[in-house]
TORDO-204213 format. One record per residue (C-alpha): residue in three letters; y, x, z. Coordinates in pm, 1 decimal. Each point is the difference from the previous one (the first is absolute). Layout:
N
 code       yy       xx       zz
  ALA        Y        X        Z
...
END
This chain:
487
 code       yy       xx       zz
  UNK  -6397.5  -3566.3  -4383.9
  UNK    -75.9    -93.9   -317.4
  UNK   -413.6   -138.6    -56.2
  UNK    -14.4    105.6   -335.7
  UNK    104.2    378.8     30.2
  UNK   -350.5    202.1      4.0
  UNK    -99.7    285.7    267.6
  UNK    124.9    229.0   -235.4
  UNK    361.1   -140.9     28.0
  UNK    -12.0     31.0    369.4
  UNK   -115.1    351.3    -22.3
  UNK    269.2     76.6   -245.4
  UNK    262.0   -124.4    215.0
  UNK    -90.2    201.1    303.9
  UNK    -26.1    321.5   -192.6
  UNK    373.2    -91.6   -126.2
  UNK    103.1    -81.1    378.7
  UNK   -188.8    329.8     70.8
  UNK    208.7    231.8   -215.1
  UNK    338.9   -154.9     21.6
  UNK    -50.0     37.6    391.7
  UNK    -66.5    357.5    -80.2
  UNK    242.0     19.7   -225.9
  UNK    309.5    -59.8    226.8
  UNK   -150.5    167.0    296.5
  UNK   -210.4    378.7   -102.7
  UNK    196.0    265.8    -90.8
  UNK   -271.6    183.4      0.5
  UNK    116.9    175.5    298.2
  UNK   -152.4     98.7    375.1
  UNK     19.1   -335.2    229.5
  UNK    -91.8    -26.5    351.7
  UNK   -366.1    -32.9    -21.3
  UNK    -89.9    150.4   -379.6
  UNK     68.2    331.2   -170.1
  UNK    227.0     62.2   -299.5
  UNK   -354.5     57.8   -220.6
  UNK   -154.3   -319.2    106.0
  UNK    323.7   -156.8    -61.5
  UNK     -1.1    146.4   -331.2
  UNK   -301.9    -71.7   -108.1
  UNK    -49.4   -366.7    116.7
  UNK    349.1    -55.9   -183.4
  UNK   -144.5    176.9   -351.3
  UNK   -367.6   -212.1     -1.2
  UNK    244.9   -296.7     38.6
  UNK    236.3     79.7   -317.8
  UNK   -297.3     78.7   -215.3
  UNK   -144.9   -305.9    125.0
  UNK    268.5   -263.8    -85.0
  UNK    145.6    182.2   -312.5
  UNK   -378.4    -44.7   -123.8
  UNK    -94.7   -304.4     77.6
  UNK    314.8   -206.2      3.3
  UNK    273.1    190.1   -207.0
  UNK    232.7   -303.7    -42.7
  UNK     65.1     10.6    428.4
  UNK     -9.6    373.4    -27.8
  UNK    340.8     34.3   -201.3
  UNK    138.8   -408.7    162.1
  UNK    -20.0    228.3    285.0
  UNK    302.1    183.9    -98.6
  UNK    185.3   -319.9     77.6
  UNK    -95.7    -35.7    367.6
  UNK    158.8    161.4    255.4
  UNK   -230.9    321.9     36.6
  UNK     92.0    289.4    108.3
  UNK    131.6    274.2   -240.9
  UNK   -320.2    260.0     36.6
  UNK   -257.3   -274.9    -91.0
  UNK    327.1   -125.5   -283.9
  UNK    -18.1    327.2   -199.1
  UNK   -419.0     61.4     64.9
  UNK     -9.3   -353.5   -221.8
  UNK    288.7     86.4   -241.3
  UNK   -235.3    343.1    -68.4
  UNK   -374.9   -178.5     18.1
  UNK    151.6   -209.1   -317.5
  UNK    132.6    206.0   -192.3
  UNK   -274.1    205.8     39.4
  UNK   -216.9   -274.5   -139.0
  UNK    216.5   -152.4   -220.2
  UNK   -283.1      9.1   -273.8
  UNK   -221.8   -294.8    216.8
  UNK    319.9   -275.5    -49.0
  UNK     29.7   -186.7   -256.9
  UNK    376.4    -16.5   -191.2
  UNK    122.8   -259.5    199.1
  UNK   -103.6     92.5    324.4
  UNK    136.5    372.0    -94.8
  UNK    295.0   -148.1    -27.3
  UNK     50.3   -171.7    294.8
  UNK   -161.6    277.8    193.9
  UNK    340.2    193.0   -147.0
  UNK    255.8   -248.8     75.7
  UNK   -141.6      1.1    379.2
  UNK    -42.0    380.9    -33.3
  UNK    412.1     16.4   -105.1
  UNK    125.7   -256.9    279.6
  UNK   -241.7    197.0    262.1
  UNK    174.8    370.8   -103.9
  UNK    337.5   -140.7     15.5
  UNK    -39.4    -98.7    365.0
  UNK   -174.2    320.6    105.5
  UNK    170.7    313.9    177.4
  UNK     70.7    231.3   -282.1
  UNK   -154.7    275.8    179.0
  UNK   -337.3   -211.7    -17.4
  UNK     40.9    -90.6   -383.1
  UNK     33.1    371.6    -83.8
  UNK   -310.5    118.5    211.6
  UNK   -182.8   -319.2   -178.1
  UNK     83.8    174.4   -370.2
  UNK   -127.1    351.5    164.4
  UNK   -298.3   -207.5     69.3
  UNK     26.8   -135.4   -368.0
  UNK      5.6    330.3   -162.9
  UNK   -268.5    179.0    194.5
  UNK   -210.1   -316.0    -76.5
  UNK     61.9     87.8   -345.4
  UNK     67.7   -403.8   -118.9
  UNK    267.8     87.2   -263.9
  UNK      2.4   -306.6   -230.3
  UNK    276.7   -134.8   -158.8
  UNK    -23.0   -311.1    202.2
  UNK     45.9    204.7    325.2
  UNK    277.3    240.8   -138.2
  UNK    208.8   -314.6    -99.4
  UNK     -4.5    -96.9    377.8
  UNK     70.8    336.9    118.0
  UNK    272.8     45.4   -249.7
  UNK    131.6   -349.4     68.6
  UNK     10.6     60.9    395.7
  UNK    197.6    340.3    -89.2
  UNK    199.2   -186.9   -213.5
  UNK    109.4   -250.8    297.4
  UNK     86.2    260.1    228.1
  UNK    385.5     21.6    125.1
  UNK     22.5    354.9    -52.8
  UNK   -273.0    210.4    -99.3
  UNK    218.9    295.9     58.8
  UNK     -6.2    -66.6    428.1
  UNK   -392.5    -58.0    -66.1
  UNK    -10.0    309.3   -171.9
  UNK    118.3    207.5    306.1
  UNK   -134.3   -192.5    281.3
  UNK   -377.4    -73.5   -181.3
  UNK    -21.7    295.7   -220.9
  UNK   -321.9     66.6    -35.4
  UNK    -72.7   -382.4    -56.0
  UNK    275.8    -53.3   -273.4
  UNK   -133.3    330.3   -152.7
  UNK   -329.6   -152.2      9.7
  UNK     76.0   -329.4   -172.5
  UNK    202.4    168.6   -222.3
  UNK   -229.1    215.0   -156.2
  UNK   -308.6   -295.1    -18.6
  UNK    219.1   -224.7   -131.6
  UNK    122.6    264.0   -277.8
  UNK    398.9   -120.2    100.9
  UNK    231.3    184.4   -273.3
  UNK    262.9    183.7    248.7
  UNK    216.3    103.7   -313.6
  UNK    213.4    336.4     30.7
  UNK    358.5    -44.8     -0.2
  UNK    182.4   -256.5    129.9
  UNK    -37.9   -308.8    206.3
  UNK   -181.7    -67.0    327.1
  UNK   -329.6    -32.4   -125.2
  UNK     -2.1    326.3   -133.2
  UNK    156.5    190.8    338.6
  UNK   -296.6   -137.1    193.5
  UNK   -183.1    142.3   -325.7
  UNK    125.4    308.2     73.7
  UNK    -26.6      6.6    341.9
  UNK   -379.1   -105.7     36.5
  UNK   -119.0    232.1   -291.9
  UNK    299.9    266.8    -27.7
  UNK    155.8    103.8    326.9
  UNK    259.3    232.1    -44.3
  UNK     84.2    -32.8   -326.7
  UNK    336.8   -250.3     43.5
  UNK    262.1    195.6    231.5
  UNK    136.8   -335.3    147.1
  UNK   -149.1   -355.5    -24.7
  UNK    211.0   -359.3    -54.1
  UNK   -220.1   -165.1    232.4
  UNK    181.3     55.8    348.9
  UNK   -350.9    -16.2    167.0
  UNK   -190.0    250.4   -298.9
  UNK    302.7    246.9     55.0
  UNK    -23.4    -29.0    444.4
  UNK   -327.9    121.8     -1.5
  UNK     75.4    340.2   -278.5
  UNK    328.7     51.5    238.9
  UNK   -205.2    -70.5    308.4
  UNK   -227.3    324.6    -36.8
  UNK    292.9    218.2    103.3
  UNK    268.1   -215.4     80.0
  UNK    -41.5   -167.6    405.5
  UNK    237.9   -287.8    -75.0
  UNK   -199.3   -136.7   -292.7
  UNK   -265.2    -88.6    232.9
  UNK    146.5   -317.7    144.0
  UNK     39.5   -123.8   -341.9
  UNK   -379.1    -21.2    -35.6
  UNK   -231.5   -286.9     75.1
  UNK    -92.2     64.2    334.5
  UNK   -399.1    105.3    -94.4
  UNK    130.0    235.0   -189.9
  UNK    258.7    164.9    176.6
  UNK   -194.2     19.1    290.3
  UNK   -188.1    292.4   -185.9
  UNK    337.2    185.0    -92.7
  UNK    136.9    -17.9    372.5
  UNK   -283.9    186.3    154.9
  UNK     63.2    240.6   -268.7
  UNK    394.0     58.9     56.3
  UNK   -104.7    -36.8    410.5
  UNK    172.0   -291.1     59.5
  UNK     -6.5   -152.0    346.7
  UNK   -196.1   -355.9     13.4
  UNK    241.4   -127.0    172.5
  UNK    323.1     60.5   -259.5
  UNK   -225.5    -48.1   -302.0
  UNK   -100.4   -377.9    130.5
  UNK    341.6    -54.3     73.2
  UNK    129.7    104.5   -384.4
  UNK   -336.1   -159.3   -144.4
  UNK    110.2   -333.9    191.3
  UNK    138.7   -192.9   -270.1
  UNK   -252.7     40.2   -302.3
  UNK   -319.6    -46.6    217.9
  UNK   -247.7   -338.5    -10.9
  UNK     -7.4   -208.2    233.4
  UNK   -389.0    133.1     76.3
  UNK    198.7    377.1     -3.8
  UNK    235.9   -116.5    306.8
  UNK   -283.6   -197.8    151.4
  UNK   -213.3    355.1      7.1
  UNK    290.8    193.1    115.7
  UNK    154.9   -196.4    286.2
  UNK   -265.0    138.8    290.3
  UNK    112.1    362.5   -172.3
  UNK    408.2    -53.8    100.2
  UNK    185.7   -364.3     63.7
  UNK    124.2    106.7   -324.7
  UNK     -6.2   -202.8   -238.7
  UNK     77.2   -337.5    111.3
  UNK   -295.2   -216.2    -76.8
  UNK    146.5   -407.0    -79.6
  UNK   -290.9   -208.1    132.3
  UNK    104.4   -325.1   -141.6
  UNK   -124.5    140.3   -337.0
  UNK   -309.2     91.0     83.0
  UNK   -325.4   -190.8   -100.6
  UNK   -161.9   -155.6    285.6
  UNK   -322.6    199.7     18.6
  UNK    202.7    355.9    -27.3
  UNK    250.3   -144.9    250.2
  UNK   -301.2    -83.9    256.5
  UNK   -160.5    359.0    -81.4
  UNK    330.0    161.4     92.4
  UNK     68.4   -154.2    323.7
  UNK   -382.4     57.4    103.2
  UNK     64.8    360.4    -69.8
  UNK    263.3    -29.1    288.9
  UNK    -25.0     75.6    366.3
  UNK    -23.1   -276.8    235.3
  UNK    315.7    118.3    131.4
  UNK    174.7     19.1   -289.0
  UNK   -112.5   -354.9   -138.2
  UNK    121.3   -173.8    343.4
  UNK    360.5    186.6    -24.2
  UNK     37.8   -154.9   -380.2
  UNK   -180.7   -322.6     70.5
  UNK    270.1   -202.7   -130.0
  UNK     65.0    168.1   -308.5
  UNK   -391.0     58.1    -77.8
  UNK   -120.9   -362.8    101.3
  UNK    301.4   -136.1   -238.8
  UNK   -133.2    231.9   -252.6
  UNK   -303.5   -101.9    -45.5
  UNK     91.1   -366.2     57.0
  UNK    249.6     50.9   -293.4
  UNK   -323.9    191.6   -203.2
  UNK   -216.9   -297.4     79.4
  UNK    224.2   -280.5   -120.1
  UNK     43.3    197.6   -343.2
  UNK   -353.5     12.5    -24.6
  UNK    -72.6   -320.7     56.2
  UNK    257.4   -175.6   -249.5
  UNK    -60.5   -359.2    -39.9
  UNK   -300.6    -44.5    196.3
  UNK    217.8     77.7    356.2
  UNK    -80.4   -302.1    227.1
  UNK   -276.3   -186.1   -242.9
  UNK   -290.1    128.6    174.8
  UNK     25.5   -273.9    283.3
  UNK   -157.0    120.2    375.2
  UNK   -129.5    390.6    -66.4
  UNK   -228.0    199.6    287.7
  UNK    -48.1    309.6   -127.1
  UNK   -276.5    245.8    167.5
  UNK    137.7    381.4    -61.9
  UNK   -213.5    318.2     13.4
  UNK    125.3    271.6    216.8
  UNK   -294.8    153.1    123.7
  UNK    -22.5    396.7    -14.8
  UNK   -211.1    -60.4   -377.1
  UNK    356.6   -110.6   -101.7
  UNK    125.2    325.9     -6.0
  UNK   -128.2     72.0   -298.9
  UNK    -75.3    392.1   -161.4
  UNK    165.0    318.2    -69.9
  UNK    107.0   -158.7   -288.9
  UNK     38.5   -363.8     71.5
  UNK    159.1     23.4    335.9
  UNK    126.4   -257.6    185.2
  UNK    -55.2   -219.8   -332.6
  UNK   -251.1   -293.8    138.3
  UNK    254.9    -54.3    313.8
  UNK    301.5      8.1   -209.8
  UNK   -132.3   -267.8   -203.0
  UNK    -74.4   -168.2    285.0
  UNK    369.1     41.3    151.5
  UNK     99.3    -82.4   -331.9
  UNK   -194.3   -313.4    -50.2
  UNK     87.5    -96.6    363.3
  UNK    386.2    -11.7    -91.5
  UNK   -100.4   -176.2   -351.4
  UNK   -221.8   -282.6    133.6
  UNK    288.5    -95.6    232.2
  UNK    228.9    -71.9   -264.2
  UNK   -275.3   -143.4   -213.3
  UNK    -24.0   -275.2    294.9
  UNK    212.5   -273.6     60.0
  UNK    257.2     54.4    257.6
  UNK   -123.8     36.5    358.1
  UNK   -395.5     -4.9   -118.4
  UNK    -88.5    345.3    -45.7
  UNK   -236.1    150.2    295.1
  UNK   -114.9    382.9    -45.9
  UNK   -308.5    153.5    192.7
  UNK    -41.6    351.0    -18.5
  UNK   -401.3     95.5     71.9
  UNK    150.6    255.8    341.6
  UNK    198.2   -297.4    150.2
  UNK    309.9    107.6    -18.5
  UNK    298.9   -223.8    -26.0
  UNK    237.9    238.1   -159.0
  UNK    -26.2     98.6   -390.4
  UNK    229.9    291.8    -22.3
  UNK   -170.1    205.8    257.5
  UNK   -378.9    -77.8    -82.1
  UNK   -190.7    345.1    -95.7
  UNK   -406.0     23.3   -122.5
  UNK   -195.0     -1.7    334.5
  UNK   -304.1   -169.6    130.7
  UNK   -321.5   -160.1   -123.6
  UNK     -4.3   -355.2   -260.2
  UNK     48.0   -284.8    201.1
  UNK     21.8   -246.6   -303.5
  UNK   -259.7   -266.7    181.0
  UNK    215.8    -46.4    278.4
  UNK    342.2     35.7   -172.5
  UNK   -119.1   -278.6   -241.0
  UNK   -118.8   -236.8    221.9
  UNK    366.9     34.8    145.7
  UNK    184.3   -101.6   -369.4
  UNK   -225.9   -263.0    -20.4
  UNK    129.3   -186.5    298.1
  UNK    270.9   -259.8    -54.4
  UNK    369.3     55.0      1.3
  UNK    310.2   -145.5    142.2
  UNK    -38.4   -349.8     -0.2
  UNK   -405.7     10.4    -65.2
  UNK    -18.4     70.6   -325.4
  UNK   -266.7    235.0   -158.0
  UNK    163.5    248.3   -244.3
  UNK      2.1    -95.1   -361.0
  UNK    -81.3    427.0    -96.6
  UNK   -193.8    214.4    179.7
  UNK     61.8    358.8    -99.6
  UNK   -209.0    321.9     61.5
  UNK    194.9    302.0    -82.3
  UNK   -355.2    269.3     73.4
  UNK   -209.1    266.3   -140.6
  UNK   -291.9   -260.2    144.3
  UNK   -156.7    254.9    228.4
  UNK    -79.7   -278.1    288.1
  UNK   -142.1    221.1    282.7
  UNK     78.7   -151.6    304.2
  UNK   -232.3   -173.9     48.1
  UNK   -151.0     41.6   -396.1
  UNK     12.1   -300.7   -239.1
  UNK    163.1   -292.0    274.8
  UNK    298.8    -21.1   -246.5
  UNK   -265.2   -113.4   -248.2
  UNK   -173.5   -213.3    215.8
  UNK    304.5   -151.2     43.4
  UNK    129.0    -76.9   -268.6
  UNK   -286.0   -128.5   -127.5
  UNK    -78.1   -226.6    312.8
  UNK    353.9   -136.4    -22.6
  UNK    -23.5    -84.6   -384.1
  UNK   -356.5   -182.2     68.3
  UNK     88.8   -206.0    286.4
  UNK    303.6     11.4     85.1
  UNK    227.8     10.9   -328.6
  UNK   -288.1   -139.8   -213.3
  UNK    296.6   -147.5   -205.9
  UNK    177.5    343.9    -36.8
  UNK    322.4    -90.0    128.6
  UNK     97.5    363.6    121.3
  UNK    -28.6    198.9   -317.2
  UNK   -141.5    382.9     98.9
  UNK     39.8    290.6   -202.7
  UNK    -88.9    329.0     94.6
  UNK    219.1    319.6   -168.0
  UNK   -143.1    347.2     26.6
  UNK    175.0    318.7    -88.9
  UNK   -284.7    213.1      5.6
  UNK   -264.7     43.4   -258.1
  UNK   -367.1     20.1    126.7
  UNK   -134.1    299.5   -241.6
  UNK   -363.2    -90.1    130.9
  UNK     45.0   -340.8   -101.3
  UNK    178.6     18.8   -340.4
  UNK    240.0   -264.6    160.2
  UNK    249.8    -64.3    280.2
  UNK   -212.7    -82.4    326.7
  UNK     17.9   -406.3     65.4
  UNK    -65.7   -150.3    326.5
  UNK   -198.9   -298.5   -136.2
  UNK   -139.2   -162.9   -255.9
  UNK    184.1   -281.6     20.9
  UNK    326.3    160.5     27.6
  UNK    238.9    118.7   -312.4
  UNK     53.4    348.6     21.1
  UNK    231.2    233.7   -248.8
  UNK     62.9    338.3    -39.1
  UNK    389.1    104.9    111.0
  UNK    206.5    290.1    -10.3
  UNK    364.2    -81.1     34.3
  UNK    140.7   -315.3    204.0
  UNK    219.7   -211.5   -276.9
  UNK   -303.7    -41.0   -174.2
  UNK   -124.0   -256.1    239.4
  UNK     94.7   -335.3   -155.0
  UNK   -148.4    134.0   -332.4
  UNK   -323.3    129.7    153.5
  UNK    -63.7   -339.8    212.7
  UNK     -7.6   -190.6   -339.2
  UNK   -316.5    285.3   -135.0
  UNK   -135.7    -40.2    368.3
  UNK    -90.0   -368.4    -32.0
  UNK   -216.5     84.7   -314.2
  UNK   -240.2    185.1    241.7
  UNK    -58.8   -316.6    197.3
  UNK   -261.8    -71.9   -267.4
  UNK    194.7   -351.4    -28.0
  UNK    122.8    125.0   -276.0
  UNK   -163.1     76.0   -346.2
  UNK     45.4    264.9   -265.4
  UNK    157.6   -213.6   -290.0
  UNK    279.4    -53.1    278.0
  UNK    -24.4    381.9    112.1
  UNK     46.9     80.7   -433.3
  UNK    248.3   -248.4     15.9
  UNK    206.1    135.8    251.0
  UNK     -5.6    383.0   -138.9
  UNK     97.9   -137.2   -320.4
  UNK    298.3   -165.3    140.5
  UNK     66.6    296.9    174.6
  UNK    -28.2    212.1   -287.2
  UNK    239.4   -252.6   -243.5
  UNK    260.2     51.8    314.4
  UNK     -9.8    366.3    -47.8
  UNK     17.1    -38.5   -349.9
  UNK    320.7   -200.5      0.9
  UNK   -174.7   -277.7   -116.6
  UNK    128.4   -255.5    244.0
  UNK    -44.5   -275.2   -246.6
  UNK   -364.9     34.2    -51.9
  UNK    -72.6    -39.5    402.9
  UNK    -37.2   -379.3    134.2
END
């Protein structure tokens, strides 16, 4: 650490560590130990916080790998203040705000403009990025039937001219503001859904949102809708049906590593032992996508991986902790070199595909066993702690530890530890850490490990905040496109 940084530098960087953690874990919704409200409410002291006191990290934020509910709350909090930034920082508090909205779901962006509107922030600034995002948009006319109300929404904030006549601008004109008044449409999508209120075999033409709507009102079976809905759903749209029918065919070598682990969790045992093959090559296949060039750089890995019953998650994060950890599992074995990878899951089981949430937190014990030398002697180079930190059995010997094997035994820090948590701790405005001495961050899907163990060492306090600054502004000029401005 630098000497000449003050206690006021320090701070600051632990209040950025703070929220980015947040940031990428809270959604805001129930986990296993805190309510949706406490969630909630932890997660808005935090944005008022940061976008107060340290505005430039509040929109650099936009270039880290949060997720997409904390990704729109910071894309709103600025333009809602756009009057506190000064003309350069408004503008590249918009270029961050443009490259964010271009790589969120569409479905998000158009609730985020709802949010816009009701907000009432309707200067010209923020109508130019609205109109601009619009403007990008493959075709507004499939937006315009499967996120009507949104497109409707953004429409009429942004004052968009939907000329009558013709052209395709002014069809989803008419059909946002005057249904009924064109007795056929050009756009093959605008003209499914008019045919689709009275005519059954119009449905399958839809996207699959919206015909689901129009089959329960023609009394479709589920079963032959999915089957004629098969080829225009998402990938997500299969993923969601498959436990409905074995129709559609779901291709697993496609699917991101984190959704991949979620679905075969979702499995029964019995069903994930009679396709071990094809789901253990899956997410094999998954893992070495996600780890790109880093597969086999990360020299001897142990990792220790949560599966205690808090990893089941909530109503609405189920399963999510454990599938990270499945996921990380299958990720930190590529990430090693060839032959040097060692997994411990906190139950003691041996075998990844079947492991399920159960028991208490043995992290002490489970440690103490990754910290023991490999084949041929060797201590591992990583140690990594895939955990929501809840060490309960017995409490706080993981810390102990850890921090009894970095004073006198790796005094020199050979073994580099890093601790990733996929749960944020509401209470504590932060993801819970095991100890002081250990880095912990905030993670909510798998493939962003390699990114997240470069913020992690910043919250070794080894590290200062001109080199924490540094590193979002790097991170930011990558985003950017500005490749040549980053040493």
């Amino acid at each position: 650490m630098n000497t000449s940084e003050t206690l006021a530098d320090l701070v600051a960087a632990e209040d950025v560590l703070l929220f980015v953690n947040a940031a990428i874990t809270a959604t805001g919704q129930r986990e296993f130990r805190s309510d949706a409200v406490g969630q909630q409410l932890s997660l808005d002291f935090l944005h008022a916080y940061v976008l107060v006191n340290y505005r430039r990290v509040y929109a650099s934020s936009l270039a880290l790998d949060i997720n997409d509910h904390n990704a729109a709350r910071i894309v709103l909090g600025l333009l809602e203040t756009a009057g506190e930034a000064g003309a350069e920082e408004r503008r590249t508090e918009g270029r961050l705000i443009a490259a964010r909205l271009a790589l969120l779901p569409p479905q998000r962006v158009y609730r985020l403009f709802g949010e816009v509107r009701r907000a009432g922030i309707n200067n010209r600034r923020t109508r130019a990025i609205m109109r601009d995002w619009l403007a990008a948009r493959p075709d507004l006319g499939h937006d315009a039937v499967k996120y009507r109300g949104g497109v409707k929404t953004a429409a009429r904030h942004i004052h968009l001219r939907c000329p009558e006549g013709a052209g395709p601008l002014a069809e989803v004109g008419a059909f946002l503001f005057r249904p009924g008044r064109l007795p056929r449409y050009e756009h093959r999508l605008l003209d499914a859904w008019r045919r689709a209120h009275y005519e059954q075999g119009a449905v399958a033409e839809l996207p699959f949102t919206v015909a689901e709507g129009f089959a329960a009102r023609h009394g479709m079976k589920r079963e032959v809708f999915l089957k004629r809905a098969a080829p225009r759903m998402t990938r997500l749209e299969r993923l969601r049906t498959h436990s409905v029918t074995q129709r559609p065919e779901i291709d697993l070598t496609a699917m991101p590593l984190t959704r991949l682990a979620l679905y075969v969790l979702s499995l029964p045992f019995e069903q994930r032992a009679a396709r071990r093959t094809e789901l253990t090559g899956a997410l094999r296949t998954a893992a070495r996508r996600a780890a790109g060039g880093h597969a086999g750089s990360w020299g001897r890995v142990h990792a220790v991986l949560d599966d205690s019953f808090s990893s089941s998650g909530s109503g609405q994060k189920r399963r999510r902790p454990l599938a990270v950890a499945l996921a990380g599992h299958h990720l930190l074995e590529v990430l090693a070199a060839p032959g040097a990878y060692r997994g411990l899951w906190t139950s003691g089981r041996g075998d990844a595909l079947l492991v399920r949430p159960w028991g208490p937190t043995p992290l002490g014990m489970r440690v103490l066993d990754a910290l023991e030398p490999g084949p041929g002697g060797a201590a591992p180079d990583r140690l990594v702690i895939v955990s929501d930190g809840w060490d309960n059995a017995p409490a706080g010997l993981a810390g102990e530890v850890l921090r009894v094997w970095r004073k006198r035994l790796d005094p020199g820090r050979r073994t580099a530890v890093v601790h990733v948590n996929p749960v944020y701790d509401a209470d504590g405005f932060d993801v819970r850490r095991l100890a002081p001495g250990v880095p912990t961050a905030g993670i909510r899907d798998a493939e962003d490990l390699p990114a997240l163990v470069e913020i992690a060492r910043f919250a070794e306090g080894r590290t200062g905040a001109a080199a924490l600054h540094a590193y979002l502004d790097r991170r930011v000029a990558l985003f950017l496109g500005e490749k040549e401005t980053v040493s």
